[in-house]
C-alpha positions as CSV (number, residue, x, y, z in Angstrom):
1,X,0.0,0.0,0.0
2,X,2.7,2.3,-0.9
3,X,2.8,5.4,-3.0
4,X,5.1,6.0,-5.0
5,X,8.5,7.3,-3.6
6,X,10.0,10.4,-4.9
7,X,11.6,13.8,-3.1
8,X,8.6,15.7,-1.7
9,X,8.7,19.5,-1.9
10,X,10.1,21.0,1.4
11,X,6.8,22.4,2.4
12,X,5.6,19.2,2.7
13,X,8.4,17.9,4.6
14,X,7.9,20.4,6.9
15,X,3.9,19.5,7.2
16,X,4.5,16.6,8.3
17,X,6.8,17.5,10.8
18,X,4.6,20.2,12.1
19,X,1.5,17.6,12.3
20,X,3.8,15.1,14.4
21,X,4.2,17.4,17.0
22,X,-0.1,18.4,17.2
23,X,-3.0,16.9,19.6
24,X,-5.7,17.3,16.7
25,X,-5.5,14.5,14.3
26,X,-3.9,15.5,11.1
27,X,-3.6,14.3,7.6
28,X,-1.6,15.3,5.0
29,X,-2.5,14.5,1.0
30,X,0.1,15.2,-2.4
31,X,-0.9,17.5,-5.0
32,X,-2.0,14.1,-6.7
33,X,-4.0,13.3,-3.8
34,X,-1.7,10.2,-2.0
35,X,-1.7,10.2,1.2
36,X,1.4,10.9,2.5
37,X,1.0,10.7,6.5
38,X,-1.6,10.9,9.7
39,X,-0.3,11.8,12.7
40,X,-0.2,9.6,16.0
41,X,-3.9,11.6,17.0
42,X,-5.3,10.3,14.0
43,X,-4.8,6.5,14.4
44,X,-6.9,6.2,16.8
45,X,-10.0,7.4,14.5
46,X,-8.9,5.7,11.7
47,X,-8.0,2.5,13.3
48,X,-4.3,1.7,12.7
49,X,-1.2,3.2,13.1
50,X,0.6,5.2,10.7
51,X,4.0,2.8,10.4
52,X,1.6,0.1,9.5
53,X,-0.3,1.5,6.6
54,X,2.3,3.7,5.6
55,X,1.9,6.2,2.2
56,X,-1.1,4.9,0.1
57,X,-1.6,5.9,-3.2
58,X,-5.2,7.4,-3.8
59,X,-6.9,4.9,-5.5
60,X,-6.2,2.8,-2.5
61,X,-6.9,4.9,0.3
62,X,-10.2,7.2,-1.2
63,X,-12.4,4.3,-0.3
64,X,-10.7,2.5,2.4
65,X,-12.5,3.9,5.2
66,X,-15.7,3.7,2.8
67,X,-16.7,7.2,3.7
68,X,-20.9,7.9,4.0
69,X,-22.9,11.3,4.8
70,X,-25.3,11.5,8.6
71,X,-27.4,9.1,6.6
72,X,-25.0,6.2,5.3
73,X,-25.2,7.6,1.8
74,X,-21.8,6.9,0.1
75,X,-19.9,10.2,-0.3
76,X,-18.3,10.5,-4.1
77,X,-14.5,11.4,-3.8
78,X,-15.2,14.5,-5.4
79,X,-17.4,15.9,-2.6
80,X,-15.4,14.6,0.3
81,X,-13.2,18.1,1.9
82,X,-9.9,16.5,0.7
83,X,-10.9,16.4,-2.8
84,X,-12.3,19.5,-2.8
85,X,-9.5,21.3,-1.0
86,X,-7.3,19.5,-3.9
87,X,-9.5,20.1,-6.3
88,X,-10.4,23.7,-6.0
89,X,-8.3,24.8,-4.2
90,X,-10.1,25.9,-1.0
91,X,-10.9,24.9,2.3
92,X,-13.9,22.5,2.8
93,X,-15.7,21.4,5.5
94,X,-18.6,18.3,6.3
95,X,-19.5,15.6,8.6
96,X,-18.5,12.0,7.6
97,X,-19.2,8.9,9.0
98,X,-16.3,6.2,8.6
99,X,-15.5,3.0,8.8
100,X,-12.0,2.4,10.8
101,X,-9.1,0.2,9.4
102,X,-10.1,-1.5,13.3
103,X,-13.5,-2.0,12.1
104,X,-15.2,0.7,14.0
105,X,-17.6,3.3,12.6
106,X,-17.1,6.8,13.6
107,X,-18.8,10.3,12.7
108,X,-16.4,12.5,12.1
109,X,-15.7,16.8,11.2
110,X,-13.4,17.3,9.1
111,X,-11.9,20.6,7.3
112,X,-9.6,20.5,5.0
113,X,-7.2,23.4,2.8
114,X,-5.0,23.4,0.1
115,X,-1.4,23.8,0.8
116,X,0.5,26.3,-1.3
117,X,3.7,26.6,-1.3
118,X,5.7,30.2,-2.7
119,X,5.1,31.6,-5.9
120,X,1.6,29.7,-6.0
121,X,2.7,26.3,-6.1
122,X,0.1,23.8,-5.6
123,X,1.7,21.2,-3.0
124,X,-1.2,19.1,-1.9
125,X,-3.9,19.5,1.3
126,X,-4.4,19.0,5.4
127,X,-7.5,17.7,6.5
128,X,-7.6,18.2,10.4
129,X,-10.8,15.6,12.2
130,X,-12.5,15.1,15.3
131,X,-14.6,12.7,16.4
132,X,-18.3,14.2,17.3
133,X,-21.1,12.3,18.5
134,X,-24.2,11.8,16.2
């Protein structure tokens, strides 16, 4: 379940840092949409450890937590706040019911933004969740 491996733009490196250091769980998507890291916070809302699943290319990981609205509909990867945020390039924000990798089924907020680097480079997105009870 690994993406691909090439040198990530410093920016990124430098996310990831940052969101290894935070409380509120993290997640931190390439400019092609592979996921590239969630932070200790995050694993227990999305049910397994980071050095276990490790970088997943997005055709893996958009469905692997099989992602629904308040009402179990099945979101489309284009409306979830990581695509969008990707996408369009703008923050994004909804409620999302998931299924953990631990088999658990959480609601969850999540907001997510682009991340641009200097002279408008388009480097990828955050999405930063909480669990909330429904």
């Amino acid at each position: 379940m690994t993406a691909p491996e090439r040198q990530h733009p410093v920016e990124l490196i430098l996310a990831r840092q940052l969101a290894s250091y935070l409380a509120m769980p993290i997640l931190l998507v390439d400019v092609e949409g592979n996921l590239l890291f969630y932070n200790e916070p995050a694993e227990s809302l999305l049910g397994r450890r980071y050095e276990e699943t490790g970088s997943i290319p997005l055709e893996e990981w958009s469905n692997l937590f099989s992602p629904t609205d308040e009402h179990g509909t099945p979101i489309a990867v284009e409306a979830r706040p990581t695509s969008i945020a990707l996408r369009k390039r703008c923050a994004a924000h909804r409620t999302v019911r998931i299924r953990g990798l631990d088999g658990v089924a959480r609601s969850l907020e999540v907001t997510a933004f682009p991340l641009e680097g200097q002279g408008g480079r388009h480097l990828g997105a955050v999405s930063l969740f909480w669990e909330v009870d429904r």
